[in-house]
Structures are given as structure tokens and as C-alpha cells.
N, C-alpha and C positions, 0 to 999 in steps of 0.2 A: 280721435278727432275726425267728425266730418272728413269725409275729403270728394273729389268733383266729381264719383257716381252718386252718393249721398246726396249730396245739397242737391245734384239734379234731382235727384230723387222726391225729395219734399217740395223742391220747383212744381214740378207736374203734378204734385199731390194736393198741393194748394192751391194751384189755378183754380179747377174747378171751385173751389170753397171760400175763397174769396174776389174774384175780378166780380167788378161792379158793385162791389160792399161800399158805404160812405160810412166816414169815421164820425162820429158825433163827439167823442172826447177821447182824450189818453191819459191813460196814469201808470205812473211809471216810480214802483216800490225801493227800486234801486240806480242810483243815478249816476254810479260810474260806467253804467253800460250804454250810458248814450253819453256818445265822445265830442259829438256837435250836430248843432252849436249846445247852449244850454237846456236843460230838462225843460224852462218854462216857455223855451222857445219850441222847443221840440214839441211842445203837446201843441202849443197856440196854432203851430202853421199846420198841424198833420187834422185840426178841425175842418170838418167841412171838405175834405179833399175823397176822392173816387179812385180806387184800386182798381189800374185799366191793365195791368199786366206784370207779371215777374219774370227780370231776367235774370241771368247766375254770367258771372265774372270770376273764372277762376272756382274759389272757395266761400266767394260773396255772394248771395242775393239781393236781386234788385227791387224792391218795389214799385213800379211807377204809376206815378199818381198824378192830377189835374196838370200841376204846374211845379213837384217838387220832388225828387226821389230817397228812395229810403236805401241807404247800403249796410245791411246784415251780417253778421260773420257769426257764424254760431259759435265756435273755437273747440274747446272738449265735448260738452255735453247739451249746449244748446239747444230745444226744439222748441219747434212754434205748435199751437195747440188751439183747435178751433172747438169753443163752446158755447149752449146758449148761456146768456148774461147773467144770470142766478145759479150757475153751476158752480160747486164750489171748489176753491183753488186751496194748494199748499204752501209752506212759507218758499220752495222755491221760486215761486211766479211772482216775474218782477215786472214786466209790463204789459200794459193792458189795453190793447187797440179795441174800443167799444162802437160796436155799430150801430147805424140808425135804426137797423129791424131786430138789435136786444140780440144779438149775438154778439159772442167777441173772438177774437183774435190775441192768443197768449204769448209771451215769451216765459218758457223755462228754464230753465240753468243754473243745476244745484253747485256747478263749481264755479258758478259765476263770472266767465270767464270771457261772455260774450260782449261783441260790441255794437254799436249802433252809430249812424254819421245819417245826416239828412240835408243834402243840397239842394239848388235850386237846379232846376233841367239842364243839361249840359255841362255844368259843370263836373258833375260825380265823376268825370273819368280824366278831368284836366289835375287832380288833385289828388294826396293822397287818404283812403291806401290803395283804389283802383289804379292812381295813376304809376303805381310801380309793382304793378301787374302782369305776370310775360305773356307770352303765347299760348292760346290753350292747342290741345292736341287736337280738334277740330280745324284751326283754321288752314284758312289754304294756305296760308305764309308758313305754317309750322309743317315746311318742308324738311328732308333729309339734310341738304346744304345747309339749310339756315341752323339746325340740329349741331353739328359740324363744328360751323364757326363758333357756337354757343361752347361747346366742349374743348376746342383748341383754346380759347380762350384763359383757362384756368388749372390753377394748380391743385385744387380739390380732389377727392375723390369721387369717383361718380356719383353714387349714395349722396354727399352731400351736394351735389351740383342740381340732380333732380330733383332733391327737397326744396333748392331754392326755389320759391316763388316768384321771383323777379325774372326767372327764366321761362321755366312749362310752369302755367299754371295750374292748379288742382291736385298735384302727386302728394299726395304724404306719403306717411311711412308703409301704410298697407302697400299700397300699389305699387310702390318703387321696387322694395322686396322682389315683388311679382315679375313686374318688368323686366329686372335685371337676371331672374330665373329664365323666362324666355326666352332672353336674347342668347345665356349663356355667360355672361360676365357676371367677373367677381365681383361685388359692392366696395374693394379697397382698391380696385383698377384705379388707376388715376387719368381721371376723364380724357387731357389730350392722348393719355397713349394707345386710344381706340381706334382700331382699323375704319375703314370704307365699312368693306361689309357687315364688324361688329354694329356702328350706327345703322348702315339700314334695317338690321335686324333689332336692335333698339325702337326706331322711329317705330315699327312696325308694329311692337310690340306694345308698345305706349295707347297708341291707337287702339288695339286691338281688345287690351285688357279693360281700358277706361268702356269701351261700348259696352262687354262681354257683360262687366258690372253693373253699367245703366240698366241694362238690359232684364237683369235680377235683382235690382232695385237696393244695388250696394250689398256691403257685407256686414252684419252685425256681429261684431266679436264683442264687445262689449255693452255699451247702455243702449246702442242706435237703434230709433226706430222714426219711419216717417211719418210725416203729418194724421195721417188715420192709426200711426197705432203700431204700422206694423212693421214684421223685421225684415230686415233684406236676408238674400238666401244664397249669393256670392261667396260668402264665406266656407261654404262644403264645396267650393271650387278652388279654393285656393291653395297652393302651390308649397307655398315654405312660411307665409308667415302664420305666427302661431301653431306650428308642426313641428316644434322644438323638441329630436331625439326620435322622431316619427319617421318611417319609410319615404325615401324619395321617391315620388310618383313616376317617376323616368328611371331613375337607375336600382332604386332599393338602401342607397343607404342614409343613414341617419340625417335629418337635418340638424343643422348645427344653429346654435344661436350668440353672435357675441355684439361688440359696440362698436357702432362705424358714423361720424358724424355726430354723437351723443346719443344716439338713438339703437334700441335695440334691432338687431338687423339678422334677419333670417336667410338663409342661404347651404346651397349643397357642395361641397366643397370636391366631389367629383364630377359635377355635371358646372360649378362656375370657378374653372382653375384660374 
């Protein structure tokens, strides 16, 4: 799945390729991936409207447009896919943003898993799913302290605290892994029992790895690739996930792989006691 150096990733990859596009029609092949309001409503108001910019909310993309925004979630395998109008498409492509200059704007998604919501301005974040959205590792509030209170909070294991969404936004399973290898903690720590300095080493960490990845444009382990096509390259940087039985890069020995949260979870079991 996606997760928040990705989507940034196709954020910036799409700017270019579409701000200033007008839509002149939508069709839309499969219609549980737009969740609201309805398909015929969704094409009628997205006529006629101007793509002035994309923002990212967590693991969402925003599209904004004249007077209405578009909130995206790719989920597994989602990507968006810019062609001219006569290009031809596969049975995965399920909707069809068609421009006035005969180019279009694709949704793909052979596990079909993605969603689609369209408000009107100002709303998209009074509502869900933005509005139960946490803190992304950018802002300034997603301080150490505020980190803290987030974790004394709950009985969880760290692993699943950080997958929650309603807390940091954007972590999924690659990055958490990551994270928790940096700082040093085990993924079954149980989140309040983290010292001071295990969280600042955490905060730190979170930070660090989400840029490190924007930065190489995500990591493709599996189907990912962005808006042009291409793969991220993060993943010959990474740590423990997907290194199952492979040299720890710190100490030498095996990563271990088992289940923390329902998710499979990679970690070194002498470098996160």
C-alpha cells in the first residue's frame, strides 16, 4: 500500500501534468470507488471545473478545483495515469477524468480497492475520512510531547499505535518497521512503556525516514510506481523490511520476520530488545 512518501511522490508528479487542466466529462467504469456523493453526481459537478492544485492529507490526495475538492485514497495498488484521449486503456481502469485539450487523467486499480469522496471547499476536512486524520510528521504540533501523550495513552503495542491513522498520519507498515529499527525498539514494546529518550529517538526517527524516502521518491517493493511510470529507489535503503533471514545492516545478524498488529513485521531482535 501507498503510504505518505508515495502519495507525496505522485503529488509532485502530477502537478506538473495536470494544474490547469478543465475536465469536460467523467466516466467512471466502476462505481464503488467513488463513495460520495453518487457517480451521477460525481461526474455532473467535476464538469466544467479547473485543477488549481494537489494536496496530500496523510495518505489522501487532494485535488482542488474551482469550487469543489476531490479526496483520493489509492489503498493497495491504486495509480493515477496521464494519457492522450485515444490511448488505449485495460479492464483495470475505472475512471476517466477527460480534458478539454483530449487528454485524460486515469484511475487504475486492479485490486479495486481505491476510494473517491468529492466535497464542496471546506468541507473535505470537517468530515470523514480527513476529518479522523492525525498529525502528519511535518507539522509543527507533531512535537515530541505531543508524541508522548499520543503513546501514554494506550494499551497497544507500538507497531499498532503507529499504524493507527487517527494518530501520525501516513506510516504504514513499510515505514513503521523502519522507524522502530532506528529508534531501537521492539515492535511488541507496549507503547506507554517508552522512556523520554526512547520517544525522542522515535520522533526523530519518524521524521527522518519519511524525508529520507520522499526524497527517493518512495520505495517500490512491490507494484509502486509514480505518476510517469517510474519506481521509487528507497527500498535498497531499507532496513529490515523485506530482509527476512538477511544480515542486519548494524549488527550482522538475521532479520527476523513475525506478526505484530496482524501485519507482518520485520525487525532485528539484537539491535530492538
Amino acid at each position: 500500500m501507498p503510504e505518505l512518501p508515495e502519495v507525496e511522490t505522485v503529488r509532485r508528479t502530477l502537478l506538473p501534468l495536470v494544474v490547469g487542466k478543465t475536465i469536460e466529462r467523467v466516466k467512471v467504469h466502476r462505481s464503488k470507488i467513488i463513495q460520495h456523493p453518487d457517480v451521477a453526481t460525481f461526474c455532473e459537478r467535476l464538469k466544467g471545473q479547473t485543477i488549481h492544485d494537489i494536496h496530500r492529507r496523510g495518505k489522501f490526495l487532494l485535488f482542488q478545483f474551482d469550487d469543489v475538492v476531490l479526496v483520493s485514497h489509492l489503498r493497495m495498488e491504486g495509480r493515477y495515469i496521464y494519457e492522450k484521449e485515444s490511448a488505449p486503456f485495460d479492464q483495470h481502469t475505472h475512471v476517466f477524468f477527460a480534458f478539454t485539450d483530449r487528454t485524460e487523467l486515469r484511475y487504475r486499480d486492479v485490486r479495486k480497492f481505491g476510494t473517491m469522496h468529492l466535497f464542496d471547499k471546506g468541507e473535505e476536512l470537517r468530515v470523514p475520512p480527513l476529518s479522523k486524520v492525525g498529525r502528519e510528521p511535518f507539522d509543527e504540533q507533531f512535537t515530541v510531547s505531543w508524541l508522548s501523550e499520543q503513546l501514554q495513552r494506550t494499551k497497544r503495542t507500538i507497531k499498532a499505535t503507529l499504524l493507527d491513522q487517527t494518530i501520525v498520519a501516513g506510516l504504514g507498515n513499510i515505514y513503521v518497521d523502519e522507524v522502530l529499527f532506528r529508534s531501537f525498539i521492539h515492535p511488541e514494546r507496549i507503547a506507554a512503556t517508552l522512556t523520554t529518550q526512547e520517544i525522542e529517538a522515535l520522533h526523530s526517527a519518524i521524521i527522518q525516514t519519511i524525508q529520507e524516502a520522499i526524497e527517493k521518491g518512495g520505495s517500490t517493493v512491490r507494484t509502486y510506481v509514480n505518476t510517469q511510470g517510474k519506481t521509487g529507489t528507497f527500498q535498497t535503503q531499507l532496513y529490515v523490511y523485506g530482509r527476512v533471514n538477511m544480515p542486519c545492516r548494524r549488527c550482522g545478524n538475521p532479520i527476523i520476520k513475525t506478526v505484530v498488529a496482524n501485519r507482518g513485521t520485520h525487525y532485528c531482535k539484537y539491535c530492538q530488545i
